[in-house]
Wavefront OBJ file of the C-alpha trace (Angstrom):
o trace
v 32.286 163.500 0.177
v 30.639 162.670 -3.190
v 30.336 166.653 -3.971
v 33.794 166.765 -3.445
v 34.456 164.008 -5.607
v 32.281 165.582 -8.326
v 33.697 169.030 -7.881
v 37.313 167.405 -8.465
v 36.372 165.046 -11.404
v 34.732 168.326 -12.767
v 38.044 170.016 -12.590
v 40.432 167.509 -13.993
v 37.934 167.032 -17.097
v 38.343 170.891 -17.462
v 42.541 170.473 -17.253
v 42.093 167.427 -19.694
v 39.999 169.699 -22.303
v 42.553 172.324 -21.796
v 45.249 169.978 -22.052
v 43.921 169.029 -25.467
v 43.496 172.375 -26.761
v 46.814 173.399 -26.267
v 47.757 170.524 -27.507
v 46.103 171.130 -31.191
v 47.112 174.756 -31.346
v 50.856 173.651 -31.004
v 50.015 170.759 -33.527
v 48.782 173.679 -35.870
v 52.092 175.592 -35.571
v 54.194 172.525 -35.941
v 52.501 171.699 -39.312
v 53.426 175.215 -40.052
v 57.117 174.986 -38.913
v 57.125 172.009 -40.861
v 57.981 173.407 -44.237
v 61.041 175.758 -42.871
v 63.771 172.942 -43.555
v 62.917 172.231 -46.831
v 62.153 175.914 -47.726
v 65.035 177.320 -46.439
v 67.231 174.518 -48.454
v 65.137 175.653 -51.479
v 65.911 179.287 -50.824
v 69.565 178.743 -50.177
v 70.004 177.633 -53.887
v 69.506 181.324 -55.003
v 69.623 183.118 -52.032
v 72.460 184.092 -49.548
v 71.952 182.404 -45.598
v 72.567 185.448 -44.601
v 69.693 187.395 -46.393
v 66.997 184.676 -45.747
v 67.715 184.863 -42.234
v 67.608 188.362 -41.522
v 65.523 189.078 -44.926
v 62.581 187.148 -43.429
v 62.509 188.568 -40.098
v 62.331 192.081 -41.989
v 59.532 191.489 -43.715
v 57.690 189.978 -40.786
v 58.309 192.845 -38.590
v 56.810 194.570 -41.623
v 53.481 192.646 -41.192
v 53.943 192.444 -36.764
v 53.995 196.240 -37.209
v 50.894 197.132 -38.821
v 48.925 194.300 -37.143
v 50.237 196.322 -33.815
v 49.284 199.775 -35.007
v 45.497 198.326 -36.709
v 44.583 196.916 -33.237
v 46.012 199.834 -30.925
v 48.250 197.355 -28.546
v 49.328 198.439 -25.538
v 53.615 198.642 -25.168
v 54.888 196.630 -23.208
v 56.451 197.247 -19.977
v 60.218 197.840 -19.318
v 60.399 194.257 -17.991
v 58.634 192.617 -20.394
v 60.575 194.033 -23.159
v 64.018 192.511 -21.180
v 61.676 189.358 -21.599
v 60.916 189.841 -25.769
v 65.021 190.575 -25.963
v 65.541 186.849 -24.920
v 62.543 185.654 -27.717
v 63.653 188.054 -30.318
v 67.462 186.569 -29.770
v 66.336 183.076 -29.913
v 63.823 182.758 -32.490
v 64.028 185.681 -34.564
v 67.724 185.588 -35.212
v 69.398 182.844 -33.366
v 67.165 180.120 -35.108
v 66.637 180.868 -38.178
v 69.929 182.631 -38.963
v 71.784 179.409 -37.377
v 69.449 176.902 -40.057
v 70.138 178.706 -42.966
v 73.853 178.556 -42.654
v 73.666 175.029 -41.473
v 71.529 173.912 -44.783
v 73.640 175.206 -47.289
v 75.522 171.753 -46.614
v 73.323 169.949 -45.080
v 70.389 167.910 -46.945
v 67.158 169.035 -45.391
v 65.476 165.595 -44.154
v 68.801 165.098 -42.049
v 68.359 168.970 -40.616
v 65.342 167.608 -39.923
v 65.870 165.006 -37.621
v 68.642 166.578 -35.727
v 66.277 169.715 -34.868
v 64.548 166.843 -33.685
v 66.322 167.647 -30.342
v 64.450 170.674 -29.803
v 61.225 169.646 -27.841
v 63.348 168.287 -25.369
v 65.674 170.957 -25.132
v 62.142 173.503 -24.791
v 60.993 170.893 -21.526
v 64.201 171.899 -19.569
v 64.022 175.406 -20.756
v 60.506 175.488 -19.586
v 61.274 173.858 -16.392
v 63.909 176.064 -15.693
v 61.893 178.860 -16.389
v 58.668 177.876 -15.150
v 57.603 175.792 -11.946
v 55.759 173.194 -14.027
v 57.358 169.363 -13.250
v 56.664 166.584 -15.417
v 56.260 163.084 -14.351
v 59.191 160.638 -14.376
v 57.421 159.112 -17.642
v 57.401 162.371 -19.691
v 61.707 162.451 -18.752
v 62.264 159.362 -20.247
v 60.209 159.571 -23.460
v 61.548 163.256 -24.340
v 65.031 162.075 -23.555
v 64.653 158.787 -25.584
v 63.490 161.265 -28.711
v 67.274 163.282 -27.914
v 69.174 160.331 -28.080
v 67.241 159.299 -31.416
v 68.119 162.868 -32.713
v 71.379 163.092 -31.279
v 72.295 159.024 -32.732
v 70.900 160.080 -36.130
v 73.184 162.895 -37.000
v 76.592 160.882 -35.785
v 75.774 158.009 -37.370
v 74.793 159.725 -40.723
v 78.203 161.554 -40.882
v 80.243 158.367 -39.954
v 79.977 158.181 -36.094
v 80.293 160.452 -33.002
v 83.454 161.391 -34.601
v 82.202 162.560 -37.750
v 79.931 165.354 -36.984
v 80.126 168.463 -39.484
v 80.075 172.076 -38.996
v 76.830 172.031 -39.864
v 75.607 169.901 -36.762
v 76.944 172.537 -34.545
v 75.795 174.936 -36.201
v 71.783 173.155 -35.825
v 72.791 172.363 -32.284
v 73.169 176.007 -31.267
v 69.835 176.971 -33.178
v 67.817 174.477 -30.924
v 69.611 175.739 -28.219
v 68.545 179.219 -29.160
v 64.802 178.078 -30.066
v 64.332 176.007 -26.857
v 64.682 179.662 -24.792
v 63.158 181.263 -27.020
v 60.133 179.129 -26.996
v 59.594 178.611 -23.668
v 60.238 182.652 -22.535
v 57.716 183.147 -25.283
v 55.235 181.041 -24.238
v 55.173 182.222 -20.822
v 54.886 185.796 -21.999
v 52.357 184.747 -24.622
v 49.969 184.780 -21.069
v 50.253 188.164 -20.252
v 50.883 189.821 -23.920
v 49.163 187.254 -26.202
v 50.008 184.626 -28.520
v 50.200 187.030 -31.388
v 51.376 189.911 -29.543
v 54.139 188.332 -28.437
v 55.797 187.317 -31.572
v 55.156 190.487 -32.829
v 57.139 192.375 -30.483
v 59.678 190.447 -30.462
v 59.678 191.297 -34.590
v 59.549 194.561 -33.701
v 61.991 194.564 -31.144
v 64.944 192.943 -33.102
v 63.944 194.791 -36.682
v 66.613 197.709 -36.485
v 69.656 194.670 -36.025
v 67.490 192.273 -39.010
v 67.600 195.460 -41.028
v 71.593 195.730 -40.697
v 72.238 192.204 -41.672
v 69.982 192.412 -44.700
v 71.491 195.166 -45.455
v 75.101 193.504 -45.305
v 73.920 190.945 -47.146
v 72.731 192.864 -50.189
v 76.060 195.195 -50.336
v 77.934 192.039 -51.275
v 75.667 191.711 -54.431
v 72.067 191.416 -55.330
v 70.108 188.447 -54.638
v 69.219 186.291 -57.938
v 67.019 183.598 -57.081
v 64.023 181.913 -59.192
v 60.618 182.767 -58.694
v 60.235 179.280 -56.805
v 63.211 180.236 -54.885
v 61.447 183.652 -53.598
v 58.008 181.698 -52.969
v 60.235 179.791 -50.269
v 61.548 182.945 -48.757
v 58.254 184.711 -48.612
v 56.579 181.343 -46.696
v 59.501 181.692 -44.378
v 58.629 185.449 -44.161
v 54.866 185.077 -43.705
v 54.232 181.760 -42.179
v 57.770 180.370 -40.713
v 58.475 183.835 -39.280
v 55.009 185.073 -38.479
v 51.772 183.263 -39.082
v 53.261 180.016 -37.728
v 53.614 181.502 -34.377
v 50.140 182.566 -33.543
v 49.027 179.306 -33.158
v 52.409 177.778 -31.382
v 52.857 180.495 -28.495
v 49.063 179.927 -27.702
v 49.253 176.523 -27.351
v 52.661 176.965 -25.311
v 50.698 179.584 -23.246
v 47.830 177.496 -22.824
v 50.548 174.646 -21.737
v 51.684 172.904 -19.811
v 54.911 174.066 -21.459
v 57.236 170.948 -21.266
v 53.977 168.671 -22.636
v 52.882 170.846 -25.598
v 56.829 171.440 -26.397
v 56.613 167.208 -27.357
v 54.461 167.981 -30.067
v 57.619 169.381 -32.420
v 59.076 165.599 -32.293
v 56.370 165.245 -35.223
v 57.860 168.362 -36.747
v 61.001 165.946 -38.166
v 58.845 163.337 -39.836
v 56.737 165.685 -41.279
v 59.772 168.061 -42.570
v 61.098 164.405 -44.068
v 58.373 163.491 -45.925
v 58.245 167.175 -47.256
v 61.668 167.152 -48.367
v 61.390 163.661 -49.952
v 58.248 165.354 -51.639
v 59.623 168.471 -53.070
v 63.700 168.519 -53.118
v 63.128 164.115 -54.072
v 65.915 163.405 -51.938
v 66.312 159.978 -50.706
v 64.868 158.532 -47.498
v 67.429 156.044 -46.390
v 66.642 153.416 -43.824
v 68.311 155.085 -40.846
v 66.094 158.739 -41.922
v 62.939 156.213 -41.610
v 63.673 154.758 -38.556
v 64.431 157.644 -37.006
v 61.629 159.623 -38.057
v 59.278 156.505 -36.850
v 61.285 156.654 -33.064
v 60.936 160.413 -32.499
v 57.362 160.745 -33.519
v 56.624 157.762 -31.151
v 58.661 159.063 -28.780
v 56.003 162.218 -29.029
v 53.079 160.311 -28.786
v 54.395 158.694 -25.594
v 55.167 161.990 -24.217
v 52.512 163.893 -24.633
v 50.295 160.897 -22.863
v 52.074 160.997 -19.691
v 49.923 162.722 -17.192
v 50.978 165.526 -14.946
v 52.326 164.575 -11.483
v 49.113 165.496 -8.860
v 49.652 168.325 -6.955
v 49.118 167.691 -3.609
v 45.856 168.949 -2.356
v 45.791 171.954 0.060
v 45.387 171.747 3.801
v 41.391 172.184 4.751
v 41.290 175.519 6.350
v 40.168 175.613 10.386
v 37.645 177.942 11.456
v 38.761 181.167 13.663
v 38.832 180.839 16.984
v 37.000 183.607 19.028
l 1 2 3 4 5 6 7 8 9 10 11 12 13 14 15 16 17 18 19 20 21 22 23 24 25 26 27 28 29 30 31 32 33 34 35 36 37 38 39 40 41 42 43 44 45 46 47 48 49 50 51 52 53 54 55 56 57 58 59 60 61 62 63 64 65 66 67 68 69 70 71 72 73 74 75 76 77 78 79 80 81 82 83 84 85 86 87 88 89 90 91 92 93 94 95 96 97 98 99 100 101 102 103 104 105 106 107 108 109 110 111 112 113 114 115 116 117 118 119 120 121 122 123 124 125 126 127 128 129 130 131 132 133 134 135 136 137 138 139 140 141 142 143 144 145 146 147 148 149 150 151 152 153 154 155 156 157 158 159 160 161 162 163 164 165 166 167 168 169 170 171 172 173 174 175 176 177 178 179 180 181 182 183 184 185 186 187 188 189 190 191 192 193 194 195 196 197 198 199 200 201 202 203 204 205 206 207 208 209 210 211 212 213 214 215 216 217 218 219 220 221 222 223 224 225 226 227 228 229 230 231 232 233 234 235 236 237 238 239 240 241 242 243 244 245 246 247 248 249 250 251 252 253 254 255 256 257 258 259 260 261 262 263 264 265 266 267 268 269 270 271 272 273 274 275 276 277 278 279 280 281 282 283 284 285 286 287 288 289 290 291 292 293 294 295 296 297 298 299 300 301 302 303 304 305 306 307 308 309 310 311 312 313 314 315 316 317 318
């Protein structure tokens, strides 16, 4: 009895460490991810939505390509390409094309908050997707970080009544993320963190090429040189870099638990914009910021529901 008892402390102190290393990968994409809002409202000041959206998946499939062909990767299988389809059309162009539209109107710090909504919308994507249940606890903490989102971008536009164009239009990206994500980070376990996102790069380049190319037949792009530096950190690290370390910590998972980590993304992407575009931090941006990141921290500290053990098994009878 008191090996067994070992044997299982030993193996929920390995979960726990595993827990926590997922946990800091995703923490090292979100700080990535963080600088996208307030980049991509930089970049739309000189730069069509159109053409940052598809213009930084370009050049990333630029980079996911030769990091493919310098390591020899093995294609993927028919299936799993149906599988990098669903990534490619939810984080490679639903997400970002859906933001940069969005932020041509909309200030950056209150983009922020509303994509706020996304870590909860990636735990039902992932539980959908995935067999993984979270505890009661983890429900009520992601769903009181929605609500926080969800109350933020009404009330900032005048009530339920008053939302913009805009909020759809960031609604539908973290719609298009949350599948994204959580398809991705399941396939990040069979292809790899940084295979996956590369693929899925690869996979969507010939449309991304189309679109850019739309975009620069109405006109050229004149932008300032700060204006490019944006678009090339939404190239490189937004589109590409970021994602190494966020589908690894998805794949290490669980899924719906790692996913809580984004709620920082907001406060983070606040105090950037407040930082670089100086625009104003009302009260309600605070508070709001303060409630989803706490909402995180609650989240992420639930523990797992315990599977139930399995049945011992009886010796054959001869």
């Amino acid at each position: 009895m008191r090996e067994q008892s070992s044997v299982t402390q030993s193996s929920r102190q390995a979960l726990s460490s595993r827990s926590r290393s997922g946990l800091g990968w995703g923490l090292l994409g979100v700080v990535a991810f963080s600088f996208t809002v307030p980049f991509t409202r930089v970049a739309v000041g000189g730069l069509s939505p159109l053409f940052i959206g598809s213009g930084r998946a370009v050049v990333a499939a630029v980079l996911a390509g030769v990091a493919l062909a310098l390591t020899r990767q093995k294609p993927p299988t028919m299936r799993q390409w149906l599988r990098l389809a669903v990534v490619a059309a939810g984080v490679v162009a639903g997400f970002p094309l859906l933001t940069s539209f969005a932020l041509t109107t909309a200030p950056a710090s209150h983009g922020a908050v509303v994509i706020g909504l996304l870590p909860a919308a990636t735990a039902v994507a992932a539980v959908l997707r995935t067999k993984e249940r979270p505890s009661r606890s983890f429900w009520l903490f992601a769903a009181l970080g929605a609500v926080v989102a969800i109350a933020f971008a009404a009330l900032q536009n005048g009530g339920l009544g008053g939302l913009h164009p805009s909020d759809l239009l960031l609604f539908g990206a973290v719609l298009a993320a949350a599948v994204g994500y959580a398809e991705g980070g399941l396939l990040a376990r069979e292809l790899g963190a940084w295979q996956t996102v590369s693929w899925a790069l690869v996979l969507s380049a010939p449309l991304m090429i189309a679109l850019t190319s739309v975009a620069l037949a109405s006109g050229p792009p004149q932008a300032t040189p700060v204006q490019w530096l944006a678009f090339a950190y939404l190239a490189v690290v937004s589109m590409f870099l970021g994602f190494f370390a966020w589908y690894r910590g998805l794949a290490i998972g669980p899924i719906a638990q790692v996913s809580q980590i984004q709620l920082v993304q907001p406060v983070l992407s606040i105090l950037w914009a407040g930082i670089l575009l100086h625009e104003q931090l009302g009260g309600a941006t605070i508070l709001g910021g303060l409630a989803v990141i706490l909402c995180a921290a609650l989240a992420v500290r639930t523990r797992q529901p315990r599977q139930p053990r399995p049945l011992p098994s009886r010796p054959h009878q001869r």
